[in-house]
Backbone bond lengths (Angstrom), bond angles and torsions (degrees), N, CA, C in turn:
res aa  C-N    CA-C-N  psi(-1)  N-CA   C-N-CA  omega(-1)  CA-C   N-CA-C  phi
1 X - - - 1.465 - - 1.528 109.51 -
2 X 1.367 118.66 122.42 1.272 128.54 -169.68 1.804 96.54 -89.54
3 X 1.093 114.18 140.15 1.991 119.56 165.28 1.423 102.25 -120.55
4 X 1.327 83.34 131.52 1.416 101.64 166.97 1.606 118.95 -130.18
5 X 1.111 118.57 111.22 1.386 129.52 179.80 1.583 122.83 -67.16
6 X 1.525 132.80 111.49 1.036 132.27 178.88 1.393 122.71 -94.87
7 X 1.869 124.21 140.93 1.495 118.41 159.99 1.090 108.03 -127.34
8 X 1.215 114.79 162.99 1.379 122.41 -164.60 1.624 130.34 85.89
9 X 1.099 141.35 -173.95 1.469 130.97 158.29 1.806 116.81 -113.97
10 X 2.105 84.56 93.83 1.716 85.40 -168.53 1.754 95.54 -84.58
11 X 1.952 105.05 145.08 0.626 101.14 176.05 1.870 131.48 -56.75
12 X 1.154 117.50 160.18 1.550 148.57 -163.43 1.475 95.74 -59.24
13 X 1.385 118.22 -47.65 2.087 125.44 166.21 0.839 101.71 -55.24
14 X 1.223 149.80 -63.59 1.623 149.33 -173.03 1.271 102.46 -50.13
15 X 1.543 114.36 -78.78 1.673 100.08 -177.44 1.248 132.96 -92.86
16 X 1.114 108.74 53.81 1.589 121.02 158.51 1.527 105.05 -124.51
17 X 1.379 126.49 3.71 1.438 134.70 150.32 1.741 101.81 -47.19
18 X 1.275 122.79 -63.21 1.213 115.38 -172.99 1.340 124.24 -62.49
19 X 1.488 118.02 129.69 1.447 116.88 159.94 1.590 129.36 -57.08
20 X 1.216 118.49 125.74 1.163 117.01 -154.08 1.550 97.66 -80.01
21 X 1.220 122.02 0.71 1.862 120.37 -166.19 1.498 94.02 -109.50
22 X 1.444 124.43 -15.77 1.493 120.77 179.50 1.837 125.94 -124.70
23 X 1.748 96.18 -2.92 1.734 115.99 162.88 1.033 101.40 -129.29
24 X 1.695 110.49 147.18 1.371 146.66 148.69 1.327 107.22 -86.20
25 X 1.062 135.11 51.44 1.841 124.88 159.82 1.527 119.59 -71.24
26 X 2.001 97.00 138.46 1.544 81.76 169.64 1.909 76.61 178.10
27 X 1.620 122.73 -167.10 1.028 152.41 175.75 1.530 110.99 -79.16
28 X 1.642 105.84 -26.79 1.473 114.81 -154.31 1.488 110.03 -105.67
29 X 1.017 100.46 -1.44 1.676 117.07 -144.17 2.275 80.15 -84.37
30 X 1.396 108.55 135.26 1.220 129.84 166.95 1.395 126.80 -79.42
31 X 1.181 149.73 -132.89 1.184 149.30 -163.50 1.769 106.29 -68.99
32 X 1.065 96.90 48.34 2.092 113.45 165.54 1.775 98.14 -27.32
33 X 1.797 110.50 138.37 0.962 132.04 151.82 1.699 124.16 -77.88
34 X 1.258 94.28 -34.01 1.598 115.63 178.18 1.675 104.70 -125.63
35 X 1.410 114.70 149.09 1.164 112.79 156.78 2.352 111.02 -131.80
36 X 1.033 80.22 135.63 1.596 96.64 176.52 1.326 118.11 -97.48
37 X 1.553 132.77 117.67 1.869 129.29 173.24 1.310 109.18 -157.13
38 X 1.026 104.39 -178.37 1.624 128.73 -165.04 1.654 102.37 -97.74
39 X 1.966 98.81 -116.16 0.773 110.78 -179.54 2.011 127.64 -90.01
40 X 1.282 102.92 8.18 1.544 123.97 -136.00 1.682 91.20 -77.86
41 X 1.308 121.84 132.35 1.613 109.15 -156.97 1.756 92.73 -89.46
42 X 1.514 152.57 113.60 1.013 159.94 -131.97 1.945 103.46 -119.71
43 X 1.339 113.75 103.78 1.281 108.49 -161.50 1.997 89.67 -95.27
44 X 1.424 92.54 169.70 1.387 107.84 -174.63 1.588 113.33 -64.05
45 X 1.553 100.71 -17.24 1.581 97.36 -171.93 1.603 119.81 -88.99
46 X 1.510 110.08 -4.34 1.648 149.93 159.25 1.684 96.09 -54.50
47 X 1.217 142.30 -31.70 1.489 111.76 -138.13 1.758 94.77 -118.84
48 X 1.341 115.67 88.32 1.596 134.88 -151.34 1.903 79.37 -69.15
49 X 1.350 91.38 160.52 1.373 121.49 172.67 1.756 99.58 -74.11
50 X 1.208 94.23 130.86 2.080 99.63 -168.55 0.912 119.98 94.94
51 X 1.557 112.97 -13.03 1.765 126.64 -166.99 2.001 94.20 -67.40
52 X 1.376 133.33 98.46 1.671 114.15 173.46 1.121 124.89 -105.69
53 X 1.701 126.84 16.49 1.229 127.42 -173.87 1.547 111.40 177.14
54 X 1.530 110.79 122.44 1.592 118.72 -164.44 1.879 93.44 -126.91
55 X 1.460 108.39 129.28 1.199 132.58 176.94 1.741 126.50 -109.93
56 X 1.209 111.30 97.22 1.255 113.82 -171.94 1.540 131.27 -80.84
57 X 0.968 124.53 76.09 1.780 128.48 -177.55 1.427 117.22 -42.51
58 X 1.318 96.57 50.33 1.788 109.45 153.47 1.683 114.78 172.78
59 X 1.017 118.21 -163.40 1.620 127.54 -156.59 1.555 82.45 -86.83
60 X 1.409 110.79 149.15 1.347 115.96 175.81 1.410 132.68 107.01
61 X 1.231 150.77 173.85 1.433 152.98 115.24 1.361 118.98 -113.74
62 X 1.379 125.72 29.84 1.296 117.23 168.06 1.434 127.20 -65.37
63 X 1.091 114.44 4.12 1.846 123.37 -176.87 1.544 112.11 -109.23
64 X 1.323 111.69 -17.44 1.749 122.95 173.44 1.369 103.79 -111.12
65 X 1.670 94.40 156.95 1.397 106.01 -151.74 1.599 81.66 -95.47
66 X 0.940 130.29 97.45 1.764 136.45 -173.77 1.601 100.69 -68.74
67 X 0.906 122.84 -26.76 1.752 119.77 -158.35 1.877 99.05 -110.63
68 X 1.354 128.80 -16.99 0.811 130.46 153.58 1.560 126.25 -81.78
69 X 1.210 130.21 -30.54 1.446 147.09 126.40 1.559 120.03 -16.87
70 X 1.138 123.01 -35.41 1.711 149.92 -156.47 0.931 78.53 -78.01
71 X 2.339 110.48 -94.08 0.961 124.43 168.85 1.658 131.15 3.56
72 X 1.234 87.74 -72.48 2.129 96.05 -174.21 1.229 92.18 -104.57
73 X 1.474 127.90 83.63 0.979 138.96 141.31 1.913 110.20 30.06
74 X 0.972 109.87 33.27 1.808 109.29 -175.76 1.598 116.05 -99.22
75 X 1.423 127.00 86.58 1.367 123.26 176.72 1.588 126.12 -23.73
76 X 1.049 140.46 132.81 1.817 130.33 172.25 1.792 92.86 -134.89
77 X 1.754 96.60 131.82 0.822 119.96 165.29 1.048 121.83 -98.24
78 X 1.757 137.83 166.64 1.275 115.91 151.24 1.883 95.44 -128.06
79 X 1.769 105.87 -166.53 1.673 104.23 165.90 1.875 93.55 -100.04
80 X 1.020 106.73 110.38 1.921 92.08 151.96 1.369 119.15 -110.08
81 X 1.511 105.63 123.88 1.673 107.52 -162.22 1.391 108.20 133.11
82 X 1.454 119.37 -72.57 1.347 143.52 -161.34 1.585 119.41 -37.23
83 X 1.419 99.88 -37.33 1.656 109.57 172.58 1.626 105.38 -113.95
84 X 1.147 107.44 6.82 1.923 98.55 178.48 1.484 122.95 -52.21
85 X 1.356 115.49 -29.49 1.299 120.79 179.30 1.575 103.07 -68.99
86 X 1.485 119.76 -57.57 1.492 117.34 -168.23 1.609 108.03 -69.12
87 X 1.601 129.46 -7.57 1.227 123.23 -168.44 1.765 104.11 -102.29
88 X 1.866 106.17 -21.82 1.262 113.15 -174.67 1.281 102.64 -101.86
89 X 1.870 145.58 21.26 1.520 164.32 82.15 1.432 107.92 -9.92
90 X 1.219 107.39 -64.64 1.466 102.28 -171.41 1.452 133.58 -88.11
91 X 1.250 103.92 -8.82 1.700 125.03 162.79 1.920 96.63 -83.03
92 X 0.724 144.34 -43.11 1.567 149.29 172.93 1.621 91.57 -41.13
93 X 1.236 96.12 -67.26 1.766 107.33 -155.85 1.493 92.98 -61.00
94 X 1.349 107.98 -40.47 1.900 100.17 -173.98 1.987 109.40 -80.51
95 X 0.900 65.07 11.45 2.315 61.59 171.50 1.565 102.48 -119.13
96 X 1.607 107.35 -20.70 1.515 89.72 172.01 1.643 113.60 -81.03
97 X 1.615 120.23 -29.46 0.896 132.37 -175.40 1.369 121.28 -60.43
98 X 1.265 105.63 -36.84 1.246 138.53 -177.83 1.944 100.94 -59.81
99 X 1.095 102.78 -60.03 1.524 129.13 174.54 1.334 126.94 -48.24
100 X 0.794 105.77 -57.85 2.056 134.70 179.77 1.942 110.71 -120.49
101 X 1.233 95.53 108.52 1.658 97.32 151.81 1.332 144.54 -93.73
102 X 1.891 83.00 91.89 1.291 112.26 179.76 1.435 123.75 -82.67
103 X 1.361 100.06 -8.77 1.516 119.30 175.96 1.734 105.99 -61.05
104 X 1.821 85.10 -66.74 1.629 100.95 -162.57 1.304 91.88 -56.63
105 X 1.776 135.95 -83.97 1.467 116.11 171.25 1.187 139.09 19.28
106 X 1.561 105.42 -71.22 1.693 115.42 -171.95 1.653 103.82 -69.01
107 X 1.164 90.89 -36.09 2.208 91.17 174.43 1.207 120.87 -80.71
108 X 1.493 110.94 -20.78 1.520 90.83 165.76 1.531 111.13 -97.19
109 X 1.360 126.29 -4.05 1.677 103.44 169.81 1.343 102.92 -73.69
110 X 1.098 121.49 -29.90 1.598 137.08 -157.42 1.687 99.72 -57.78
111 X 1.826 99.10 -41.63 1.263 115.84 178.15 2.075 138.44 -52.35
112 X 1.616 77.86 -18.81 1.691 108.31 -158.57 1.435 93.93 -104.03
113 X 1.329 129.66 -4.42 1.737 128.56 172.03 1.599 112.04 -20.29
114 X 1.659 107.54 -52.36 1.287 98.35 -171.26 1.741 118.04 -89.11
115 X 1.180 100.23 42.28 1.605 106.35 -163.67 1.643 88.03 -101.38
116 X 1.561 130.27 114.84 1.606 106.06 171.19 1.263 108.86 -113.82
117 X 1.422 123.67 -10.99 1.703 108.24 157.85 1.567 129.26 -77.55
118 X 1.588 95.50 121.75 1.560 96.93 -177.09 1.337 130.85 -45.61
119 X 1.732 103.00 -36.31 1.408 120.80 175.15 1.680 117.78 -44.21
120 X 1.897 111.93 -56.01 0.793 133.91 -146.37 2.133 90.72 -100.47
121 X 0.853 123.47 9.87 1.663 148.17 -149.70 1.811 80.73 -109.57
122 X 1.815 91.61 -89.73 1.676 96.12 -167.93 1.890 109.02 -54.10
123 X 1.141 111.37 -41.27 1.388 106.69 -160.17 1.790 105.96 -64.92
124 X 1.607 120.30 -8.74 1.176 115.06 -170.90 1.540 116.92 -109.12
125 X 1.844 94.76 -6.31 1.847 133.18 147.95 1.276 119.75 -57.57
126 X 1.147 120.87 -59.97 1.395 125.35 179.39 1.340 114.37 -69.94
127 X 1.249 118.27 -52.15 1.394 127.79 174.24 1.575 117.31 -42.17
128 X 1.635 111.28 -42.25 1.289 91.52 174.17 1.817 110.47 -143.29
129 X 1.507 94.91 63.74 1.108 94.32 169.22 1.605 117.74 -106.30
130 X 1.083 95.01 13.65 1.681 98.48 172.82 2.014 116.74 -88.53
131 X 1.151 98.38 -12.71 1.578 93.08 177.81 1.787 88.35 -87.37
132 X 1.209 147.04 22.47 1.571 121.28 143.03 1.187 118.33 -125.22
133 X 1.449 108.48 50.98 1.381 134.61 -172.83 1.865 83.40 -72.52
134 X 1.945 98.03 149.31 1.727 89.69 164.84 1.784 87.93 -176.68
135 X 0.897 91.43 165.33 1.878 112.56 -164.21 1.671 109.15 -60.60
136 X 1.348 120.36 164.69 1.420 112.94 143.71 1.219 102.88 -85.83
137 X 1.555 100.87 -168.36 1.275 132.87 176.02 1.356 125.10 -123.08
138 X 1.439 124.43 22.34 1.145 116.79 165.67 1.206 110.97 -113.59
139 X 0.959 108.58 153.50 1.775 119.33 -175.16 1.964 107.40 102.08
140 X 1.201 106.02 -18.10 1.373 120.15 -147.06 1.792 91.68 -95.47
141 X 1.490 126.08 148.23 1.592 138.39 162.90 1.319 118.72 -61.77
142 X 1.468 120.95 128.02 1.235 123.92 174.36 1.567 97.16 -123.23
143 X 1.050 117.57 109.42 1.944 136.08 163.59 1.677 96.67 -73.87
144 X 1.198 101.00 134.51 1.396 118.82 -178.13 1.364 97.38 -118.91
145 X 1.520 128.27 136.72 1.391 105.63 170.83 1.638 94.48 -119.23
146 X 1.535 145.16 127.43 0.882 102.86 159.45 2.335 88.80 121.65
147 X 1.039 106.98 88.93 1.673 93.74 -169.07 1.728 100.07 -128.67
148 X 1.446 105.48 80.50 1.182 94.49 -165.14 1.952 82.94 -126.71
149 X 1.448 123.41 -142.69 1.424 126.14 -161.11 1.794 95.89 -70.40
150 X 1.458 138.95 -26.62 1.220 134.58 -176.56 1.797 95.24 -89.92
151 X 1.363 99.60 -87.34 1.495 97.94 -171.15 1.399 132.86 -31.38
152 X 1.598 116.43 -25.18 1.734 118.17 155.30 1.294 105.06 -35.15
153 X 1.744 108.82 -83.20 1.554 135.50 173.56 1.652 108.92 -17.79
154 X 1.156 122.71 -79.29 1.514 128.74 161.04 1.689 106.47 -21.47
155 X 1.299 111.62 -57.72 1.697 108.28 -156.22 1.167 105.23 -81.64
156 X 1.344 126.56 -33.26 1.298 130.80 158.15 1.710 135.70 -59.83
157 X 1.595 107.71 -37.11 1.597 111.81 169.05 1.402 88.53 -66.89
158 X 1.722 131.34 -40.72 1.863 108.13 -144.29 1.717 78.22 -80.40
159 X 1.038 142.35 -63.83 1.879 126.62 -175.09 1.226 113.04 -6.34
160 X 1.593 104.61 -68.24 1.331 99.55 -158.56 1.532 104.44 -97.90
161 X 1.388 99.78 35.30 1.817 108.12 163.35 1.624 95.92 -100.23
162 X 1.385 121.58 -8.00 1.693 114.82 -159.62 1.762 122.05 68.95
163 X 2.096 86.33 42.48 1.421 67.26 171.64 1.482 106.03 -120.23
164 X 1.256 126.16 -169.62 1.537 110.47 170.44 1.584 108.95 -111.93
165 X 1.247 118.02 128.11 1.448 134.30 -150.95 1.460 117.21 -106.92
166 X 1.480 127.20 90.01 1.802 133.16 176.37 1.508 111.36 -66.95
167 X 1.157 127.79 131.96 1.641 117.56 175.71 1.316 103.07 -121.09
168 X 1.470 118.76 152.01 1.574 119.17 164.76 1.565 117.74 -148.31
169 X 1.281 126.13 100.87 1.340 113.15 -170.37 1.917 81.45 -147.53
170 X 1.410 99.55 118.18 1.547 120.77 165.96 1.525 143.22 -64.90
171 X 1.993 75.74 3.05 1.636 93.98 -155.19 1.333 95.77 -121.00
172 X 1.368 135.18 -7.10 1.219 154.56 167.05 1.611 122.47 13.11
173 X 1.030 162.69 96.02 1.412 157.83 -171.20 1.210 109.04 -118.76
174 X 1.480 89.65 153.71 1.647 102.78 -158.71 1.623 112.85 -52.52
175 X 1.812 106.02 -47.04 1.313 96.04 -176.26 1.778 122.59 -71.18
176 X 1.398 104.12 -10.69 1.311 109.42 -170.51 1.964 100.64 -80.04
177 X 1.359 108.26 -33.50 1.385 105.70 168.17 1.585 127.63 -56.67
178 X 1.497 106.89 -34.13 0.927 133.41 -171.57 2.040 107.14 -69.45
179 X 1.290 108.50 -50.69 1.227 118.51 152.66 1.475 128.27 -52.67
180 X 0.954 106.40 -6.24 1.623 110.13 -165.28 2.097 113.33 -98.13
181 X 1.298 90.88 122.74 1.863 90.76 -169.06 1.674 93.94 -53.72
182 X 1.230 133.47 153.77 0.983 143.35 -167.68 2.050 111.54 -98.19
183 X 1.017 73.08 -13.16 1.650 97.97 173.69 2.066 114.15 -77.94
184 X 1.451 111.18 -25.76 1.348 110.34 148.70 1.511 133.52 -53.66
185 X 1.228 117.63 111.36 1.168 129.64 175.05 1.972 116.97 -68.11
186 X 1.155 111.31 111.80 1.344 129.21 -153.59 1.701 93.78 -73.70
187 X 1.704 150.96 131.69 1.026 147.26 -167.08 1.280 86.31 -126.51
188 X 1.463 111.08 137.04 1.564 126.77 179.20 1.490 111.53 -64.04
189 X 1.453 108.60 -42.48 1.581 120.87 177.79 1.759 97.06 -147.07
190 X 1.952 93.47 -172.59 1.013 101.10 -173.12 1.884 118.09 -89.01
191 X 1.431 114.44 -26.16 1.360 109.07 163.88 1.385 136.48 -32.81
192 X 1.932 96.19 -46.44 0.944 110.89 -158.50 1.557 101.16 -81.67
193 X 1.380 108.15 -26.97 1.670 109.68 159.10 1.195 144.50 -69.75
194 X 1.170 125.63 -26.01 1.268 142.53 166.02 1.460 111.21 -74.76
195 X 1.383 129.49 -35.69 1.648 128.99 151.57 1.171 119.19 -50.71
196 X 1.344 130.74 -38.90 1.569 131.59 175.36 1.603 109.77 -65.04
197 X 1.253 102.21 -45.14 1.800 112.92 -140.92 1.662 96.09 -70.61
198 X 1.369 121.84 142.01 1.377 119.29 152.61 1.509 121.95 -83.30
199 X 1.499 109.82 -16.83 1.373 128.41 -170.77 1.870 109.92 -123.75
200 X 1.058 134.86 153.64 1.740 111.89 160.57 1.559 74.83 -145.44
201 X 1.179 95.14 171.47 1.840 123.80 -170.90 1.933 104.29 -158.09
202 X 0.973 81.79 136.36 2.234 82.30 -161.92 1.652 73.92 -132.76
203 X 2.087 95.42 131.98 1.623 137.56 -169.52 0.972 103.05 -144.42
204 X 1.316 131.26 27.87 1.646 131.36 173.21 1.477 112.06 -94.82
205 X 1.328 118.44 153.62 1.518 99.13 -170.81 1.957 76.99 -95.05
206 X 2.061 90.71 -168.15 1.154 106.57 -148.46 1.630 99.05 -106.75
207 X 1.788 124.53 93.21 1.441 130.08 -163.21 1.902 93.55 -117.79
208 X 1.269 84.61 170.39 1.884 98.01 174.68 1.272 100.57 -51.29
209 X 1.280 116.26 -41.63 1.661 124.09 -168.11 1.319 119.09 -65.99
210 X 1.668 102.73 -39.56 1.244 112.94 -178.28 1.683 124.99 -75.71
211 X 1.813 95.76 -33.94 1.141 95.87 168.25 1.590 154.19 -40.75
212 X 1.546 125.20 106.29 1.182 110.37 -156.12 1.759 123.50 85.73
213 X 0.805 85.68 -13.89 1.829 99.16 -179.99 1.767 127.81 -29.15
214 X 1.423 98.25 -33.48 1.549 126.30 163.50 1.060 111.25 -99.07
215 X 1.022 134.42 75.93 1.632 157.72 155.38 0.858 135.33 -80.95
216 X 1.935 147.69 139.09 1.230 118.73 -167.29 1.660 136.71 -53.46
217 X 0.955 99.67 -41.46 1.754 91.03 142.93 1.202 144.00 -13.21
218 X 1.333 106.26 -67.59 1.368 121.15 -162.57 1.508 101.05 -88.29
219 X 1.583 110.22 -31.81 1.625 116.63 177.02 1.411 111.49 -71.67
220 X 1.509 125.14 -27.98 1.065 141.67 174.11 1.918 101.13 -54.92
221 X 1.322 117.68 -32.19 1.332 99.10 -147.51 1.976 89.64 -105.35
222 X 1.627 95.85 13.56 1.982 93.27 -174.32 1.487 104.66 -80.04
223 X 1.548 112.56 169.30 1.690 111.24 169.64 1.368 98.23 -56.88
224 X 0.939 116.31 153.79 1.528 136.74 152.79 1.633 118.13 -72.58
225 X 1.309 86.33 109.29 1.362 118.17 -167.78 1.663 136.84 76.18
226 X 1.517 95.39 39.67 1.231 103.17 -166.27 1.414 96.35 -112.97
227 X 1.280 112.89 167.68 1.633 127.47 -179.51 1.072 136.53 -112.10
228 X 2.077 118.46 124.61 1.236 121.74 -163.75 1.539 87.97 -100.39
229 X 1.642 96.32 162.92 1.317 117.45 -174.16 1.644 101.43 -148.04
230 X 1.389 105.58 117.78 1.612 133.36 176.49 1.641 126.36 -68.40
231 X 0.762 95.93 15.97 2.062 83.95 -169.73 1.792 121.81 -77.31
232 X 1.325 105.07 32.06 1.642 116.67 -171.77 1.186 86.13 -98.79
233 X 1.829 111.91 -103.27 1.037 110.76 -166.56 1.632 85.47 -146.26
234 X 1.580 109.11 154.59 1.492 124.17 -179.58 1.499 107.59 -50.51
235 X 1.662 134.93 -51.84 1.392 121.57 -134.46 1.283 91.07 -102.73
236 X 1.431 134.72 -0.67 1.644 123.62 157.44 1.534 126.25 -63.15
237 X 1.525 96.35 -5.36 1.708 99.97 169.11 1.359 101.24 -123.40
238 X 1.736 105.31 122.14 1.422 94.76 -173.57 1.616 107.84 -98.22
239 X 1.440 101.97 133.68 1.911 118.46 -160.72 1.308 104.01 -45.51
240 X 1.596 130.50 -59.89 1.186 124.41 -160.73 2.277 123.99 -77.33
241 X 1.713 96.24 -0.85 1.225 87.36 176.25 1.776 92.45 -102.94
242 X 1.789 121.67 -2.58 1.276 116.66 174.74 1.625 110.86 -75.88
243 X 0.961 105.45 -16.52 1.588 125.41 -165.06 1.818 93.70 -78.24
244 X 1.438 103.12 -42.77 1.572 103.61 -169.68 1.604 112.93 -72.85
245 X 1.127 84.00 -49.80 1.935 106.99 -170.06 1.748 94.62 -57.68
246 X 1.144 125.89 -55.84 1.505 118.25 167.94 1.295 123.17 -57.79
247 X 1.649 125.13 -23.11 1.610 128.02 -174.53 1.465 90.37 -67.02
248 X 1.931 124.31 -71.29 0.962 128.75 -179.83 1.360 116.27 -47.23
249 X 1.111 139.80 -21.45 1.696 126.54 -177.85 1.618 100.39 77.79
250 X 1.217 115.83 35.26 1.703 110.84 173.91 1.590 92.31 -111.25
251 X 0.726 128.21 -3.26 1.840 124.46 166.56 1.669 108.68 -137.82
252 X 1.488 89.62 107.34 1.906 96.67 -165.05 1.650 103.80 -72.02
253 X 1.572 119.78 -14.73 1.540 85.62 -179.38 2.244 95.54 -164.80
254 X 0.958 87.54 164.15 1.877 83.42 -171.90 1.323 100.29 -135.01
255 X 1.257 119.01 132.34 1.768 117.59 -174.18 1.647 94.04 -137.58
256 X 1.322 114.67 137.32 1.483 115.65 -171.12 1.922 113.99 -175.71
257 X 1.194 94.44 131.92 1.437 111.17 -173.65 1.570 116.67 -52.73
258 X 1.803 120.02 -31.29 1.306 121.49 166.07 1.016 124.07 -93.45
259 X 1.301 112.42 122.33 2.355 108.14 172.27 1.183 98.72 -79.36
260 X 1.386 97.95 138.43 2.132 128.14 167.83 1.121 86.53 -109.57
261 X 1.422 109.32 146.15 1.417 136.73 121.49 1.429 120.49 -12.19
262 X 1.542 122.24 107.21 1.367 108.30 153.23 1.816 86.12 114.16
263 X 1.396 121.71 -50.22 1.376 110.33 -175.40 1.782 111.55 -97.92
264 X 1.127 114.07 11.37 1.950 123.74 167.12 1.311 95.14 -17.00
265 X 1.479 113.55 -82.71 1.426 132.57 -155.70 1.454 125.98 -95.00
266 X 1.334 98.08 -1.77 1.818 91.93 -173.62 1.217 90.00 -53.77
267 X 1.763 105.75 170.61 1.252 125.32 -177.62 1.566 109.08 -100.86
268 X 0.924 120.99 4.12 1.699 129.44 -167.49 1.984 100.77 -120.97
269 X 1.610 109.95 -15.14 1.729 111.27 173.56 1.000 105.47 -111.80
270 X 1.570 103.62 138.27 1.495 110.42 163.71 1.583 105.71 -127.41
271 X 1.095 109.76 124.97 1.745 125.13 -172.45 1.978 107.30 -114.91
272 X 1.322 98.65 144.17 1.411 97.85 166.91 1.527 107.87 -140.73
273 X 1.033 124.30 162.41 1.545 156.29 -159.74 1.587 113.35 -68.12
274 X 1.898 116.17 35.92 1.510 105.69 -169.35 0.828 115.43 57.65
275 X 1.359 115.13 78.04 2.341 116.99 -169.20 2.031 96.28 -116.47
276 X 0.967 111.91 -33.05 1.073 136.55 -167.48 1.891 95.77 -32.21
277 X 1.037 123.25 -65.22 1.288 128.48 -174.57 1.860 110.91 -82.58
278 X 1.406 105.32 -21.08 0.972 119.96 -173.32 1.334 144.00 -41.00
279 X 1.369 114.57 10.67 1.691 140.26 -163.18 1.675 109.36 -115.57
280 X 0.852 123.44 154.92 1.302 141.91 -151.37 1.506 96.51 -72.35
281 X 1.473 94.70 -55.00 1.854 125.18 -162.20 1.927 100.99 -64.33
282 X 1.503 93.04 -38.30 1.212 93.48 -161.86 1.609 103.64 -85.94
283 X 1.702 114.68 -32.63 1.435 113.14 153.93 1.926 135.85 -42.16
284 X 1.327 94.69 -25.21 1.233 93.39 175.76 1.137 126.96 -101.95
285 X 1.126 129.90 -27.53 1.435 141.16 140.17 1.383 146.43 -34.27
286 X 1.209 99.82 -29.64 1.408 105.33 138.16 1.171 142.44 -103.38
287 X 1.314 111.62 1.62 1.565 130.87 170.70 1.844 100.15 -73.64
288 X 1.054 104.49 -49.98 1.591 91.79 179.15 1.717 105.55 -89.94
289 X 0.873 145.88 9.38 1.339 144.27 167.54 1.645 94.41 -91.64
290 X 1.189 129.69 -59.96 1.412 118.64 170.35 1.441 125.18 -49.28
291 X 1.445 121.76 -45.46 1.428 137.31 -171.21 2.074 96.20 -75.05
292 X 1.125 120.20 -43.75 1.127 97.11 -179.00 1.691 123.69 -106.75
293 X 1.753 102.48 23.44 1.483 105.27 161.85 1.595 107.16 -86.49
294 X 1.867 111.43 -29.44 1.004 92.95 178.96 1.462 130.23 -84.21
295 X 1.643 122.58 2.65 1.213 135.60 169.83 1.595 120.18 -63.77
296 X 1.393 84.66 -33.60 1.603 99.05 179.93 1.389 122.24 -54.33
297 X 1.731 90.91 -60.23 1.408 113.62 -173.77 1.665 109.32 -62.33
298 X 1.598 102.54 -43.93 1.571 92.81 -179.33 1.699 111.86 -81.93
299 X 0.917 119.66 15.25 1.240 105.52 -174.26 2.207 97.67 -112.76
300 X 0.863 97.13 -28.19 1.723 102.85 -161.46 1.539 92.02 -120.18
């Protein structure tokens, strides 16, 4: 009987992958051979003697101690892929958002509740629906940073949004090329991308290398007034040269899956609550892509 120890709440598809006559899965489960989680940050003093293989239900290993894992011989998996659809949804939704204030809109009708003549309703609609005036998006640059199982997805929905699409990822693999609309325009580096782009969107996972990567520098070298968009991971944009690039008005707007401190309320950020994985579809999909790498492994 194989145990496998769970944290988090993996979805119900995932663990009903296991045979119940040849796994012990659960929350409760003691000296685990395998362990299965989400987001649950997994300290070194977690990784029991016997422990040989940890499976992570989402993009990444930033929550396992990977190099202590090395050490004691402990396999780590992750899903890459598994939520790309729900993360390349929610980068869509943040370039339209980004685009059109549909935000401000919804708060100011929201605002007019106590308005009960219809007459007096539209006329205070019309009147000021021009301050959430905001652009399309076709015709317009989308910088991709990053063209791996999401950023394809991205370069391909913004196409057939009509937009024209820059890619740059150094790390490139065959099959990920292979995925790639051919209609992306290949950028030698990243300067030269961030000068084109009206939009950039960063799909890199989160390495020493990566860290900080958007730096004043690098923000220094974007169009002026064009818009980055976060849905990788927070610490590749480092806060205090984002803090600058928005004081000056040389980066008109920042949309991103982690809230910092200090940018809640600007009027130029819009942040949401880790949505990125956040879908049902995309929950389950990696629950059984995790649950049956680790069947594999423990079984063969």
């Amino acid at each position: 009987m194989h145990k496998v120890k769970t944290y988090n709440a993996i979805a119900a598809a995932g663990l009903d992958r296991f045979q119940t006559d040849k796994f012990s899965v659960g929350a409760d489960v003691e000296q685990p051979d395998a362990i299965l989680l989400r987001s649950h940050k997994l300290a070194v003093e977690e990784l029991n003697s016997g422990l040989t293989a940890i499976a992570r239900a989402g993009a990444g290993v930033n929550n396992v101690p990977v190099e202590a894992c090395s050490e004691q011989g402990i396999v780590v998996f992750n899903t890459p892929g598994a939520n790309a659809n729900s993360v390349k949804e929610l980068v869509i939704t943040a370039l339209l958002l980004a685009s059109r204030d549909v935000v401000g809109g919804i708060s100011y009708v929201r605002s007019l509740s106590n308005v009960t003549d219809e007459a007096e309703l539209n006329k205070l609609v019309e009147a000021e629906k021009k301050k959430f005036k905001g652009r399309e998006l076709v015709g317009k640059s989308l910088g991709v940073v990053g063209l791996g199982a999401i950023g394809s997805l991205v370069a391909r929905a913004a196409l057939n949004l009509g937009m024209n699409v820059l890619g740059f990822d150094p790390a490139l693999s065959v099959d990920a090329a292979w995925r790639l609309p051919s209609q992306v325009e290949r950028m030698e580096n990243l300067p030269a991308l961030f000068a084109k782009a009206d939009y950039v969107t960063l799909h890199v996972p989160l390495l020493p290398a990566t860290t900080g990567m958007i730096n004043a520098k690098a923000l220094q070298a974007f169009k002026p007034g064009s818009v980055l968009l976060n849905f990788a991971r927070q610490p590749i944009v480092d806060t205090q040269a984002l803090h600058g690039a928005l004081a000056s008005g040389h980066l008109g707007r920042y949309v991103a899956d982690f809230p910092v401190p200090g940018l809640l309320e600007h009027e130029r950020v819009m942040l949401t609550p880790h949505l990125g994985a956040s879908t049902d579809e995309a929950e389950e999909n990696c629950a059984v892509m995790a649950a049956d790498q680790l069947m594999s492994f423990l079984r063969t």
